[in-house]
N, C-alpha and C positions, 0 to 999 in steps of 0.2 A: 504493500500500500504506500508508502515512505517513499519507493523506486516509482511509481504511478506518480505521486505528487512532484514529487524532485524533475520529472520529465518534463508532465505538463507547465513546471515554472518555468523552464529552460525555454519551451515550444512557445510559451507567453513571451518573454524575453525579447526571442528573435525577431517575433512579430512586431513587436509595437517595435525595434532596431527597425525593421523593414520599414514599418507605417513613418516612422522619425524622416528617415532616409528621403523615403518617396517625397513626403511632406515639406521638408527640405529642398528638394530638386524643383518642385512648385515654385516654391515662395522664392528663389534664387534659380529660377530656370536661365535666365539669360548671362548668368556669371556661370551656370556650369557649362553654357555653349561655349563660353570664352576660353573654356578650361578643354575643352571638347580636342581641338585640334594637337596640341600639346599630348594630351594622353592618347589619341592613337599614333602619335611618333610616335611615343617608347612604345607601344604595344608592337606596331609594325616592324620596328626597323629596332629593334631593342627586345622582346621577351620573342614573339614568333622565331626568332635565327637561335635561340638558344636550344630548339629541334637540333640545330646542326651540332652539338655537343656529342652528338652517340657517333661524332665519324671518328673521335679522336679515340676511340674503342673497337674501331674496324679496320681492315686490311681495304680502302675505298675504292670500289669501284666505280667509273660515272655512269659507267654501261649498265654497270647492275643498280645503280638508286643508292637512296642513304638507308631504303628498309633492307637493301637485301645482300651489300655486300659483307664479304665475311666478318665474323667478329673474333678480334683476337686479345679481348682481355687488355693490359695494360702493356703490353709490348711494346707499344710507340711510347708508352712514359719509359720505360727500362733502356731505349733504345739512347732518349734525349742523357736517363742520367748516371747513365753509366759512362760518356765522354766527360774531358774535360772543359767542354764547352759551357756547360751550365752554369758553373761557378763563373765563369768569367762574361758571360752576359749577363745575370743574375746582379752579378757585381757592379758592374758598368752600370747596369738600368737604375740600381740602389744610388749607389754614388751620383749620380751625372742630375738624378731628378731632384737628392736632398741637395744638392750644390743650387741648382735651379730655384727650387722652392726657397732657400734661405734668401739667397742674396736676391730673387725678383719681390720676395717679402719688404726685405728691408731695404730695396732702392724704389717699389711703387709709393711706398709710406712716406721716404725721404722726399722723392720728387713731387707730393701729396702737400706734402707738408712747405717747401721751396713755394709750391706754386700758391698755395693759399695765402702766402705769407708779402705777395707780390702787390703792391699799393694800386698801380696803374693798371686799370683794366685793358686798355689797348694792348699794352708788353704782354699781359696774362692770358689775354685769349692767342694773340702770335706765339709765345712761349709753348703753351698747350697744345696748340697745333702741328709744334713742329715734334715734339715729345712724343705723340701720339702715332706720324706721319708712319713710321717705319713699319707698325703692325701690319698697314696693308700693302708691304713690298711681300712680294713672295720668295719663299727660300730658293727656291732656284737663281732669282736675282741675284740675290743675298750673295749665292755660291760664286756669282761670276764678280765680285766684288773682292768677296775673300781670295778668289783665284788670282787676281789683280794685284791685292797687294800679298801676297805668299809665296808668291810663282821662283821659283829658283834662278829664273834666265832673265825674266822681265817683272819679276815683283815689285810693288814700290819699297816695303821695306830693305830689302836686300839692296836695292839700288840707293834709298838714302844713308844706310849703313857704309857703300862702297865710296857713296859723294865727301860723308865725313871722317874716311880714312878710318874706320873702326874694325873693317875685313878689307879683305885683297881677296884679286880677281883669282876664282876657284876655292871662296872660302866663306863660298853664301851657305845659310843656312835652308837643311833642306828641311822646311816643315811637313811637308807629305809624307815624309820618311820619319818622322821624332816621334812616338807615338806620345812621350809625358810633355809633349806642351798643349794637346789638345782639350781636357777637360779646360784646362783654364781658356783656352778658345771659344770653343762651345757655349763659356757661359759667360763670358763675353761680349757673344754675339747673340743670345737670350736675353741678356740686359737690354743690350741696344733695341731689340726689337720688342721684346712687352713691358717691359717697365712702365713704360710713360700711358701704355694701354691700362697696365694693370690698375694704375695712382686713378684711373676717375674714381672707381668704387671709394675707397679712401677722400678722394674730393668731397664726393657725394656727402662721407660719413661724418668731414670738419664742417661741411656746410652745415647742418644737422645742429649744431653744440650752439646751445643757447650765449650768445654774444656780450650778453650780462653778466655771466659767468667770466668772461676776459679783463670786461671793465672794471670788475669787482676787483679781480687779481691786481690788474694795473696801478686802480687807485688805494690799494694795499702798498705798492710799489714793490711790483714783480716785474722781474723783466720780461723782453718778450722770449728768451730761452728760457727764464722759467714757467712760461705759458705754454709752449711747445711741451715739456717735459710733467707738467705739475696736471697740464689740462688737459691739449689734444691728444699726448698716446695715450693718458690711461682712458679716453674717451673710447679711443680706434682699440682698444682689448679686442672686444667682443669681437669686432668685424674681423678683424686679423684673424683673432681663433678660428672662425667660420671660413675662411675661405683660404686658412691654411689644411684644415680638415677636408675642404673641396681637393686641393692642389695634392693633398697624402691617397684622395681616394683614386688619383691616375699616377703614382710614385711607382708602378709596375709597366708603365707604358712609356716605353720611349716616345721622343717627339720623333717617327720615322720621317716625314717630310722633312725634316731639320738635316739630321744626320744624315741622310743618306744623300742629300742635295749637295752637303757641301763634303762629306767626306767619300763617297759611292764604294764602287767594291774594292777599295783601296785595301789589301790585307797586311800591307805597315802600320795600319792603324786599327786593326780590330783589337788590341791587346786595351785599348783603354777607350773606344769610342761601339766597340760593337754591342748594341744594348737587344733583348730577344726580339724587338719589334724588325729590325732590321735583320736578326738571323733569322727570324723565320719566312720573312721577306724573299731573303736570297735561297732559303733550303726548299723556299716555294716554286720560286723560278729555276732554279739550275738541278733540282734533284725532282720538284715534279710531286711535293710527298705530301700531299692534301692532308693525311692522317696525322703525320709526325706535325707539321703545322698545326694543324687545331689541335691536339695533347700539348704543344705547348703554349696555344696560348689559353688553355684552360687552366694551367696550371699557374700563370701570368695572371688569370683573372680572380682563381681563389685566393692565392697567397696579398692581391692584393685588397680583397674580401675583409679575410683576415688583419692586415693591418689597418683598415679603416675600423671596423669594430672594435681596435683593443683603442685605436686612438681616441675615436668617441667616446669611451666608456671613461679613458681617462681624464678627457675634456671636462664632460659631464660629472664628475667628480669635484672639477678643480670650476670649475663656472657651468650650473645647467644651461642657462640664454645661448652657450656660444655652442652646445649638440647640436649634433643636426639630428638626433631623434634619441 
């Protein structure tokens, strides 16, 4: 009888959850249409392709379909980590992305903070525009740029090194060939191109801060560094935590348009710039291996599953507002 009641409250529960729901979508029908196109992106191009997850457990055939070629168990994982390739793109993608996240953190804040601090609006909108300009150069550009000044033969740096007598001729530096000057490269030329993208969110967040709160400080007689430090970061917390949590929840996905634009299949350089986006890229085109591609980047997607989870948890420990759930 206990089990009878206990059901029936459950079966009550869900209902009047439904009747809420429905009731809901009524009363804000034309905010859930808004919300509408949004949610079938992810569904389309986001949860439907994660069907494709049971190839990275098959021997794939194209001929035979994703239902019917053979299935071999974990072989294409044992295949990936049994080489020593693992550790060494595993490595790269770790490294290259916390290098990335750190220092795009702390120059969109810095240039966030420059720019708000700019009296003239004319300079501040010119300044912001040009800060911003680089995000929508493409890396390919990008690459012919870096090729420009790198180049061994015709590089500008090699050539204003040879102008100011600092090398002799046959004593260029060959950057193609160095593989430990590339993370510092790399990030770099990640500054130069989102920083000045990343500082609006951060703009956005100083614009935000009640103004009174400054003048108060001021006619206390704070300076304006100790208003930067006393007001605006601990303002900009919250937002930094959040959309460092964003930038942790892709710390397993190399930028492959980046890297492979300006480095390509250079193999003097996989020791410290090949990240799995890009190996599975080349192990896709030159070996052909649909399976061993998708096991690895399933294993790319949980691990970084997994670090988004412990991150948040620790987040929301140390500030709930700044979880993202």
């Amino acid at each position: 009888m206990n089990v009878a009641l206990s059901s029936n409250k459950a079966d009550s529960v869900v209902k009047k959850r439904k009747k809420s729901f429905l009731s809901d979508v009524k009363q804000n029908f034309y905010l859930y249409l808004l919300v509408l196109p949004g949610v079938l992106y992810f569904v389309i191009f986001k949860y439907l392709p994660m069907v494709g997850i049971i190839v990275a457990f098959q021997d794939f055939n194209t001929v035979k379909g994703l239902f019917k070629s053979k299935f071999v168990g974990l072989k294409n994982f044992e295949y990936f980590f049994t080489s020593k390739d693992w550790l060494v793109v595993t490595w790269n993608t770790l490294y290259l992305n916390l290098l990335f996240l750190i220092t795009g953190l702390f120059f969109s804040i810095l240039i966030a903070i420059v720019l708000s601090e700019i009296s003239s609006k004319y300079f501040k909108k010119v300044t912001q525009s040009l800060v911003i300009l680089p995000n929508f150069i493409s890396w390919t550009l990008v690459s012919m740029f870096v090729f420009a000044l790198l180049s061994t033969d015709v590089g500008l740096i090699n050539s204003v090194l040879k102008a100011l007598g600092f090398i002799q001729e046959g004593q260029e530096i060959n950057f193609y060939a160095n593989p430990s000057l590339w993370a510092g490269i790399l990030v770099v030329l990640k500054i130069w191109k989102t920083a000045g993208f990343g500082s609006v969110v951060y703009l956005a967040a100083i614009a935000g801060i009640d103004q009174e709160i400054y003048e108060a400080a001021k006619m206390d007689g704070a300076s304006r560094m100790q208003c930067i430090t006393k007001i605006t970061l601990p303002q900009l917390k919250t937002t930094a935590v959040l959309l460092t949590l964003f930038g942790i929840g892709g710390i397993f996905h190399g930028d492959l348009g980046m890297i492979y634009a300006i480095v390509g299949d250079n193999p003097y350089l996989y020791d410290t710039t090949d990240v799995i986006d890009t190996y599975v890229f080349r192990m896709l085109r030159q070996m052909n291996d649909m399976s061993m591609s998708t096991a690895i980047g399933l294993y790319q997607s949980f691990v970084g599953f997994i670090i988004v989870y412990i991150t948040n948890y620790l987040a929301k420990k140390y500030d709930s507002d700044s979880a993202i759930f």
